[in-house]
Each structure stands twice: as structure tokens, then as C-alpha cells.
N, C-alpha and C positions, 0 to 999 in steps of 0.2 A: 550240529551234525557230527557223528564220530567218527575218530582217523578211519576205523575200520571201512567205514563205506566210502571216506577219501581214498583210501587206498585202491581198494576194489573200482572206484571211477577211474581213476588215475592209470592203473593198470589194464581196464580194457580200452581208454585211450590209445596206449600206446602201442597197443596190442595191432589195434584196429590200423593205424597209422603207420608200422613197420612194415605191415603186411600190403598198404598202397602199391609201392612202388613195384613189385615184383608180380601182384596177383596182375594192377593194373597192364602190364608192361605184356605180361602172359595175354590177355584179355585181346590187346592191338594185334601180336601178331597173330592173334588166330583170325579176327576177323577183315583182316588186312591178307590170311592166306600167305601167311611167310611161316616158314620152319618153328615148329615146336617138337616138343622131345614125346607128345603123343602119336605125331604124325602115322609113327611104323604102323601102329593099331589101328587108326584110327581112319586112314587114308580109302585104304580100300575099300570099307565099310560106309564112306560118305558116296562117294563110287557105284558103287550098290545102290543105297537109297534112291540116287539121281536117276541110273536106271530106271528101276521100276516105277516112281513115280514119272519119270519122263521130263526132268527138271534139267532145262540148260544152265547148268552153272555159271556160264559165260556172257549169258544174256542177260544186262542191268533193266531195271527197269527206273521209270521215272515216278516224282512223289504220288500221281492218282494211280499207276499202278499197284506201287506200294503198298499205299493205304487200301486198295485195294482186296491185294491179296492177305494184308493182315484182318481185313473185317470179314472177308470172306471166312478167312482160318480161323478165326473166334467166334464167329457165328455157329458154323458147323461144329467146333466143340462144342457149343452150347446145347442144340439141338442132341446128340451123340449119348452127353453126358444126363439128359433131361430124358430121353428113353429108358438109358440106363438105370436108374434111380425109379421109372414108371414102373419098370420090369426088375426088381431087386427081389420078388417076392418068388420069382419062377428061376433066376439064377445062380449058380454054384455059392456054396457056402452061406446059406440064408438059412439052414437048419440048425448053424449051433447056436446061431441067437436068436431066432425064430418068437421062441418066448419071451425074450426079453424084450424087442421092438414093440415100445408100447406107445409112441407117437406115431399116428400116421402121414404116410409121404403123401399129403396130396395135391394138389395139383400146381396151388399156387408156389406150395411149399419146395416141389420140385423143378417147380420153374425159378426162383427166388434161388436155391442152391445153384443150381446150374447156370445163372448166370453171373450169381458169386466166385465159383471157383473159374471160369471161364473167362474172367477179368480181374482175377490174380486179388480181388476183396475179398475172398473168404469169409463172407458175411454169415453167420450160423445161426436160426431161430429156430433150433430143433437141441436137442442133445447126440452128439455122433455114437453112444453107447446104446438108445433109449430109440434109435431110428434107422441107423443103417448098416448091413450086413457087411459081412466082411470083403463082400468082392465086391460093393458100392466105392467101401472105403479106400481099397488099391487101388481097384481096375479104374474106376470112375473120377475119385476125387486126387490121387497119387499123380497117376497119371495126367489129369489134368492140370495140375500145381506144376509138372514141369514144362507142359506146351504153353501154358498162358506167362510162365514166366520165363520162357525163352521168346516168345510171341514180343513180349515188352520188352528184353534187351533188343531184338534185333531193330525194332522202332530207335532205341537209343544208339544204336549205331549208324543207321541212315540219318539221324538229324544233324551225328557228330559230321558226316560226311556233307551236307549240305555247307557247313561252316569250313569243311577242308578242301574242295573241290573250287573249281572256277569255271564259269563259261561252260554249262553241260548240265543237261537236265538228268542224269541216272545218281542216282542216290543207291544205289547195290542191288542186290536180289534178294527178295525178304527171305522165299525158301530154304536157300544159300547161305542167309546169315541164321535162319532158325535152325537145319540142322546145324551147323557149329556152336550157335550157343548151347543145344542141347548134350552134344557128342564132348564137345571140346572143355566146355565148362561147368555144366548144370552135374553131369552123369558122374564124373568122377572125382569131384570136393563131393556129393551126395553119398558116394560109397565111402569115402574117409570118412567122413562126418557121423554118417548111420552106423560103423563100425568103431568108432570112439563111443558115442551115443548106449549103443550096447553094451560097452563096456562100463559103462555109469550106471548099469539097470535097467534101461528104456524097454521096453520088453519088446519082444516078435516074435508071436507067434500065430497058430492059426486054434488053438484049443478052446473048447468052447468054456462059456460062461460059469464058473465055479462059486459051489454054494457052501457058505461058511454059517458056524453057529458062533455068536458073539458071547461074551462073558456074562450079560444076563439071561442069557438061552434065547436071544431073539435070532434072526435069519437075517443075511447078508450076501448079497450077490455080487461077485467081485468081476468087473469087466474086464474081457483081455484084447487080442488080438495084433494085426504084424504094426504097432505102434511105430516102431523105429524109420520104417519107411518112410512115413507119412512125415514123422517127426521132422525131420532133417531138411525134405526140399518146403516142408511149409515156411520154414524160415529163411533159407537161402535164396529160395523164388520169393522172397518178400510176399509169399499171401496170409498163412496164420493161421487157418482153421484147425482147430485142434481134433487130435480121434476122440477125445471125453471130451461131456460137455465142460469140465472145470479146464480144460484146456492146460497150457504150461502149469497150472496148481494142480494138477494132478500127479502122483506119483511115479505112476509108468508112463507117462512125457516127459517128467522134469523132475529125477531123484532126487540131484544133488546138489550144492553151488558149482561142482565143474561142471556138472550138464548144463543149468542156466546159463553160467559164461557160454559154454562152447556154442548154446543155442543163439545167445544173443549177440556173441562174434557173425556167427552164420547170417543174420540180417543185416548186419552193418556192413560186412567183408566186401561183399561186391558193390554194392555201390557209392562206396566210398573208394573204391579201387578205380571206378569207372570214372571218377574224376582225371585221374593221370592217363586211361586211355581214352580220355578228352583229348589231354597235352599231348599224347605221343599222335598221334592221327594226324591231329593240325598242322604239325609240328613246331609248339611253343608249351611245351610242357610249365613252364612259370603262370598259364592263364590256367589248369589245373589244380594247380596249386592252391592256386587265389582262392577257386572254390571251393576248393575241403580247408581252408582255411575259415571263410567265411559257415561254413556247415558246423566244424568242429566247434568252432565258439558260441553259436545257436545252441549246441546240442549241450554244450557244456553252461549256459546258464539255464536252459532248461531242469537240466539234470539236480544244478546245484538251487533252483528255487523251487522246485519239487520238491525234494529231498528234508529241505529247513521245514517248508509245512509240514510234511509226514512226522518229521522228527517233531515238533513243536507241539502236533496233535490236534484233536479239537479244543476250540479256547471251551465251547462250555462244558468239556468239562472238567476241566481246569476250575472253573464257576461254580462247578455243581461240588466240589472239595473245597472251594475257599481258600485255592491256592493257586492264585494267577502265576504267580513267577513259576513254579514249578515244570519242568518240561516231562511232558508224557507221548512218548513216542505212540502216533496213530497205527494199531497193531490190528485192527478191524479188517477182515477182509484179506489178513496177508498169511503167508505160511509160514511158520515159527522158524523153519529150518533156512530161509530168504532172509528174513526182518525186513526192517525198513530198506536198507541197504540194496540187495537184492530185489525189491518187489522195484523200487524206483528205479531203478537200471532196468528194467526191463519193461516199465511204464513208459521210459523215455525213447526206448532204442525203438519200443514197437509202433509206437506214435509216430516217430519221425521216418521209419523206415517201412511205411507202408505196409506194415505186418502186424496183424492184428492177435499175434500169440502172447496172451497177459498172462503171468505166475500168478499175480493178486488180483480183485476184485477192487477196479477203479473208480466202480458205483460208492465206493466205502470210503473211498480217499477223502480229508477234510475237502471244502468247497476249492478255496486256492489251489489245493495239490489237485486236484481231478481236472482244474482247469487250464492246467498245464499240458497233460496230454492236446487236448481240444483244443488248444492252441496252436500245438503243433502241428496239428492234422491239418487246423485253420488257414496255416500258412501255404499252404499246397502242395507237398512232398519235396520240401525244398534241402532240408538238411537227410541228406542220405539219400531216403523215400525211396520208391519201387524201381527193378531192376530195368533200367532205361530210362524211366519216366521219371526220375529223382533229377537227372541232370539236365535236361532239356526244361524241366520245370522251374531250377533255382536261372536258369541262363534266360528263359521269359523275365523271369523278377530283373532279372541285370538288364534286358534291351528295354524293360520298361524306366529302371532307374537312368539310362542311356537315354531314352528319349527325355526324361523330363531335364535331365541335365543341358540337352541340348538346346530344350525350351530357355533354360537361362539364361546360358552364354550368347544365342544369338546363332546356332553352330547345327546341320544336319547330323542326327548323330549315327554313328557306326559302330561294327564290332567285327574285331578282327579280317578290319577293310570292308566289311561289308556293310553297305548304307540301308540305313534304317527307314526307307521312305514311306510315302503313303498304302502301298501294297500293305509292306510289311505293318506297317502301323497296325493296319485294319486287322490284320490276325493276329497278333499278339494281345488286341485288346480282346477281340474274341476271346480267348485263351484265356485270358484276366477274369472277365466278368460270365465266363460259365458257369465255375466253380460255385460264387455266392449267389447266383442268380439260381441254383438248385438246391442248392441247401435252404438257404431265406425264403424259398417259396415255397418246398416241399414243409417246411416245419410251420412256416404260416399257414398253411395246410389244413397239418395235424394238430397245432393248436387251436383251431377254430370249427371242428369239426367231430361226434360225437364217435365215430371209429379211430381217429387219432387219440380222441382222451381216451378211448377205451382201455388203451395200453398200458395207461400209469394206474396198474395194480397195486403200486406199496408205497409211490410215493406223488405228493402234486406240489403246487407252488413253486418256486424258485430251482427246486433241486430236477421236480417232473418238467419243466420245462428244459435242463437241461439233457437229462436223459433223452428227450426226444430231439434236439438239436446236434449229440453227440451222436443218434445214431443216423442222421441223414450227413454230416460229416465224413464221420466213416466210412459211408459208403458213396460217398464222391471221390475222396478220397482214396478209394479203393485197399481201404486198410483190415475195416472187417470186424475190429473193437467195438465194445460196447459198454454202454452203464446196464447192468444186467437186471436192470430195475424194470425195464420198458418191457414190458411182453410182447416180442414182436411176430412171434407165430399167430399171425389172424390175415387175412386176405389185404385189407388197407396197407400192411406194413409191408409183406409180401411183395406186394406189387408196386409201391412207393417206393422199396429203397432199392429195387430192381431197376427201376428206373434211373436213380442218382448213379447207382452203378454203373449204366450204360452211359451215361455221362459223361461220370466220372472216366471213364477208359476213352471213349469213342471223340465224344467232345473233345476231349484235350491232346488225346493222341492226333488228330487227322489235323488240324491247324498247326501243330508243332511240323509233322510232314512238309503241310503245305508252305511254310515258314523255309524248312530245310528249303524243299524245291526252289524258292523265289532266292536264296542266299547262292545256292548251286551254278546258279544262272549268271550271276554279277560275276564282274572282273573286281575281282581282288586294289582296292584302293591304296596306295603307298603310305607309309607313313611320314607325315608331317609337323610340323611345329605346334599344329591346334591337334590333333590328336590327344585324344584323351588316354592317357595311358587303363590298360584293363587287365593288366598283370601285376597292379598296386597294391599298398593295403588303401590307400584312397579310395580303389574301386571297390574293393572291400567292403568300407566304410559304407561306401554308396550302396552297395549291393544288398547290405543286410539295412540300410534306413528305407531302400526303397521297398523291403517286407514288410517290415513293420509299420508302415505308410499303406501300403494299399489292403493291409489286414487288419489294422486298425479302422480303417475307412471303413472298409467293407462291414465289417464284424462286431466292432465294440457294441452298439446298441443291443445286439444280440447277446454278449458277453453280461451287457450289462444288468438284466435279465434273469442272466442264468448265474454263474458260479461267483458272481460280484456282489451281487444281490444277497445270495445265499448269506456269505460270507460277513457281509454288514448286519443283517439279523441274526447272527449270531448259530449258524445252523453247524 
């Protein structure tokens, strides 16, 4: 691997990590309702909203309201955003691309989008140049990228409160925490960001489709539109859909290497930050720690056994010259101005971080390196992942490592005073066995079935079977990536990974809830001599064996299959 891309890891490391304690710390008091230096602005205006909508600020509710009102609010996106997208053809701004929309939106198609951006996957079987109008792309999908990713912090702040709370069933007001997440945190790092972003090239505008003559006199039509927008909260809301279909490898998404850092800061930033406004909430910021400690080292042997296959290349062809020892950096599928270095930085961040916005084409990567991302995803959003759902997802893996630990010793086990018993048991494992139990069946599915094969247009065996396992991943996942191998615009895939999706968000949001609610409830347990400490690297240790224990359980046969397989036959 070269210094250069140790560097460049190294440095959005720490990037990422300086920035915890301050963005995290920002994050508590706003939704804790204590003084920030937005307030002046910002106050009135929340004021307002409450008004008209009619929202008592002051009135908590408890976890089945909660999740209530959060499926209620994503549902209705869904519906809103799936009119919208029906009706793209009758409103404003569908004339300058007009000609160009050469995929049509139909039905399944616009229902498969809208329930992607509507649960923060950004799942995309269309090209966004090749399909949707420019006020699709603001009004429709912009705007939706910020309510489903404030919709999924404010879940990650009522679960933190379920853990911070004692004896009291309200877990806060989701309303109440979604406008704050969107006022206090989404709206203004999005105008920094979009306004740095700009200043890299990212383009924004509204002028139509411009026709170019190339150097052999052939025709060339160069997509435009307000890119920046879209650019900046696709990443920072952790969803990814891109305005082109070549997504982050496109030029006016992703000019330069400071646009990709900054992009791929923007996905890590928050919730990696939300880790410390775990600790600060609770009030034990060292159990925070623990786990961007436990995330960082995930992310960082992800990054670094990535990185060696890409650099290393495909062995055949290596084979096919007669020169095994030779290293030939895997350059297929990446963008010369990234290389290796860049394309894997942003293979790892968007894998882990529930964001499906990729610079390179991960269908291209050798078997090993592609199976890195999928790995990641495999794990559940545990390192980073989506904004709320990252850290109530790694803290399941810990009450899961917690109960087997306890199964050991002989010991009921707890976290942070709060006892692990047969309630809680029962949803957490829920929680556990959703994830594989929709992907493993959705792809058993599609490999058994002649609309599932139908898909693997360019590739089958070893690699088509992954393709089609990485894309029901993704969208449990709710990350939205893909091997761009699978042709997923056809009604089967449509409507299958539509489903993982809802799943994916619904499934694992409403038992995390129900989880807070039952923790909210308990009296707070003292600390004792059999206490297991949870602010360790021992729990650490535990935290990250008990991933790789219940994802190797789950997954290796599947693994083994796909990019293992590949891999041994020499693909």
C-alpha cells in the first residue's frame, strides 16, 4: 500500500476524531434544549413551526408513541414523494430536460424510489440524469434526504434517552427532536458544506442540458443541474443517492480530492460525533468513547485489507503476464484523479456509514476487495452507519456480547444499570435475526427464481451471486450501494429490495424504541463488585468479538458463495 494513501487514511482519521468532541457536545445540548450560539436565529423560528403545526413542545411521549409518530412521518414522506415523482412530467422544470428523460418513472419504479429516499437507502435503479426533472431532484429527493435523515437522528436520541432516563416511560417528542435535528444540525453544516462543495466545482445550477461536438465530430450531451444541493445532505444524512447515475465518479459531484475528503468527512462526521453525544447524555462519556474506539478500529482494518487487495490487483492478471510477484494496482472501475487510495476511502466510509455514495465502481473491485464493503454492511451499521441508527445498532451487538457474557459467568447481565432480562432479551434478538433473515431469504429468492436471474445481465456464477446478495444488503442496510452489475430496474427487484428497505428502517428502528422504552422504565442498578465494567477496552474486545461472532454465524455460508469462492477460482 503507498505512504500516499496511508497518509490520506491517517489524516481523515483524525480529522474525523478531532471533530467528535465538539460537533458531538454541539449535538447534546441542542437536543437536551440547553443554550447554543444558534439559538438567537433559530429560537423563534422553532416557535413558529410549533405553532402552526400545533406541536406541544412540552408534551413527551412514550416508546409506541414515538415510533409512532416516526412511521407515521416516513410513511407520509413516502406517499408525498411517490405522487411527486407520478407527476414530474406536469411540474416546473421538466422542460429543460424533458428530452433527455429517457427512462421511464413507472410505477414500480417510483414506488422503489420513494421508499428509498424515504428511509435514508437511497437505493437508485434508474440513472438521476436519464429520469428525473430538476424539481424531482430538489423538491422531491433534497428535501427528502433531509426529513428521513433527521427522522433517524431523532430515533437515535430517544434510544440514547431510554439508557439515560429511570423509572418513566417518555423517551422525548419525536416532533420536537426532528425539528432540531433539522434547524439545529442538518440545515447549517449543509450550507457550509454546499458552499465549500461549490467552491471545488460541484456545480448548481438550473440551465438546461448542453450539446457538445467531441473531437471525432460525434454529439455529446453534458448533464447539469443544482448538483450542490443534493450533493452535501446526500452525505451528511448518510443516504447517497447521487444526481448522475455515475454518482460521487462523476465530475460535477466529486471534482476533486478535497471534494471527496470533504464528502466523505460529511458521512463520517455525525455519527461518529454521536458517539460522545451518547456519553454526554448519560452522563459517562468514557462508555462513548469505548465505542468510536471499538468503530475506529473496524473501520480501520476494513480500510487497510481493502486497500492491500486493490493495491495487489487481480492475481490473474498477474497470471496472464507471468509475473506473480509483480504488484498491479486494481485501476478498473476507479477514477484516475482518486486512484486506489481515494476510491477505497470512500468504499469504506460509504459501506460503514450507511451511504451509498461510491467515487468507483465496486462491481470492478478484485473478489476480496468488493467483499470488504459487504462485509461491512453485513455487520449492521455498526462502525459509524446511519445517522441515529449507527449507534443504537453497535450498542444491540454490545447487549448481545453482554448477554452471552453473562451466559458464562453465571451473572444477569446489564448495561449501564440497566438489567438485560427476558423482555429485553426477546428484542434484541428480534433486532439480531431481522437483518439476515431478509437478506438470506430475499436472495434465496432471487437465486431460485427466473425474475431474480433475470438480472445478472453481464455477469453469473460466484461474482452474479454476489451482486445479487450485495444488493438486498444494501438495502436492509439502508445504504443504497450497489455492484452495478445487477439490473435492478424490472418490477421483481423493485418491489423485493423495497421491501428489505422497509425492513431494513422499520424492523430495526421500532424494537430499538421498544428496547429504549423497557431500559426507561428500570431503576437504575448500582454499581458492584461483579459488574462488568463497559467503559473498557475488555468491553471493547467483547464488543467487536461479539460482531464478528454473530456475522460470521449469520453470513459466512453466504460469504462463502460469493466473493470467497470468487476469489479461490481465481476470478
Amino acid at each position: 500500500m503507498s505512504l500516499a494513501s496511508l497518509l490520506q487514511y491517517g489524516l481523515f482519521l483524525l480529522v474525523v476524531i478531532a471533530l467528535v468532541k465538539p460537533i458531538g457536545g454541539y449535538m447534546a445540548r441542542v437536543f437536551e434544549r440547553e443554550k447554543t450560539f444558534l439559538d438567537f436565529l433559530l429560537r423563534p423560528l422553532e416557535r413558529l413551526i410549533y405553532k402552526l403545526t400545533g406541536v406541544d413542545a412540552e408534551q413527551e411521549m412514550n416508546w409506541k408513541q414515538y415510533a409512532t409518530a416516526f412511521v407515521v412521518f416516513s410513511f407520509t414522506g413516502m406517499v408525498l414523494l411517490y405522487l411527486l415523482l407520478r407527476l414530474q412530467y406536469v411540474l416546473p422544470y421538466f422542460n429543460l430536460t424533458s428530452s433527455f428523460l429517457t427512462t421511464p418513472l413507472t410505477p414500480d419504479l417510483a414506488m422503489n424510489t420513494a421508499i428509498s429516499f424515504s428511509t435514508t437507502t437511497t437505493w437508485q435503479a434508474y440513472g438521476g440524469e436519464t429520469t428525473l426533472s430538476y424539481f424531482s431532484q430538489m423538491i422531491g429527493l433534497t428535501v427528502q434526504n433531509f426529513l428521513a435523515g433527521a427522522g433517524g437522528l431523532a430515533v437515535g436520541v430517544a434510544f440514547i434517552r431510554g439508557l439515560a432516563r429511570e423509572e418513566t416511560d417518555a423517551l422525548g417528542n419525536f416532533w420536537v427532536d426532528l425539528v432540531r435535528a433539522l434547524l439545529w444540525v442538518l440545515l447549517p453544516l449543509s450550507l457550509v458544506g454546499g458552499v465549500l462543495l461549490v467552491s471545488q466545482g460541484v456545480l448548481m445550477n438550473f440551465s438546461s442540458y448542453t450539446g457538445a461536438t467531441t473531437l471525432d465530430g460525434g454529439l455529446q450531451t453534458i448533464a447539469q443541474g443544482p448538483v450542490a444541493a443534493l450533493e452535501i445532505i446526500k452525505n451528511l444524512g448518510t443516504n447517497g443517492g447521487g444526481f448522475f447515475n455515475a454518482n460521487g465518479a462523476h465530475p460535477f459531484e466529486n471534482p476533486t480530492p478535497l471534494a471527496n475528503f470533504i464528502e466523505m468527512l460529511a458521512i463520517a462526521l455525525l455519527p461518529a460525533a454521536f458517539t460522545y453525544t451518547f456519553g454526554r447524555m448519560i452522563g459517562r462519556p468514557r462508555q462513548g468513547w469505548i465505542l468510536l474506539k471499538a468503530m475506529v478500529f473496524l473501520f480501520v482494518v476494513g480500510l487497510l485489507l481493502c486497500g492491500w487487495f486493490e493495491q495487489r490487483g487481480n492475481p490473474a492478471m498477474r497470471r496472464a503476464i507471468n509475473e506473480p510477484s509483480v504488484t498491479m494496482p486494481n485501476m478498473e472501475g476507479k477514477e484516475v484523479r482518486f486512484g486506489v487510495g481515494g476510491s477505497v476511502l470512500a468504499a469504506i466510509t460509504t459501506s460503514n456509514g450507511a451511504t451509498g455514495s461510491y467515487n468507483s465502481m465496486h462491481d470492478s473491485y478484485t473478489p476480496l476487495g468488493g467483499g470488504v464493503p459487504l462485509i461491512n454492511m453485513l455487520l449492521g451499521e455498526i462502525v459509524f452507519g446511519g445517522l441515529g441508527t449507527g449507534l443504537y445498532s453497535i450498542i444491540m451487538v454490545a447487549l448481545v456480547g453482554l448477554f452471552l457474557a453473562g451466559l458464562m459467568i453465571g451473572r444477569t447481565p446489564e448495561y449501564l444499570g440497566k438489567k438485560i432480562g427476558i423482555p429485553e432479551i426477546k428484542l434484541i434478538m428480534l433486532y439480531t435475526l431481522a437483518a439476515p433473515a431478509a437478506i438470506l431469504a430475499l436472495t434465496a429468492l432471487a437465486v431460485v427464481t427466473t425474475a431474480g436471474l433475470a438480472g445478472l445481465t453481464t455477469n453469473d456464477g460466484a461474482h452474479g451471486f454476489t451482486e445479487i446478495i450485495y444488493a438486498y444488503t444494501s438495502a436492509v442496510a439502508n445504504n443504497g450501494q450497489n455492484f452495478a452489475g445487477l439490473s435492478a430496474n424490472s418490477i421483481f427487484y423493485n418491489v423485493t429490495t423495497a421491501i428489505a428497505m422497509i425492513i431494513g428502517r422499520f424492523g430495526l428502528a421500532i424494537p430499538a424504541l421498544a428496547l429504549a422504552g423497557h431500559f426507561a422504565m428500570q431503576r437504575r442498578r448500582p454499581v458492584t463488585m461483579g459488574t462488568l465494567p463497559t467503559d473498557s477496552t475488555a468491553f471493547g474486545v467483547l464488543l467487536v468479538g461479539a460482531a464478528l461472532i454473530v456475522g460470521g454465524l449469520s453470513y459466512f455460508p453466504a460469504l462463502a458463495l460469493g466473493p470467497i469462492l470468487e476469489h479461490l477460482i481465481g476470478g
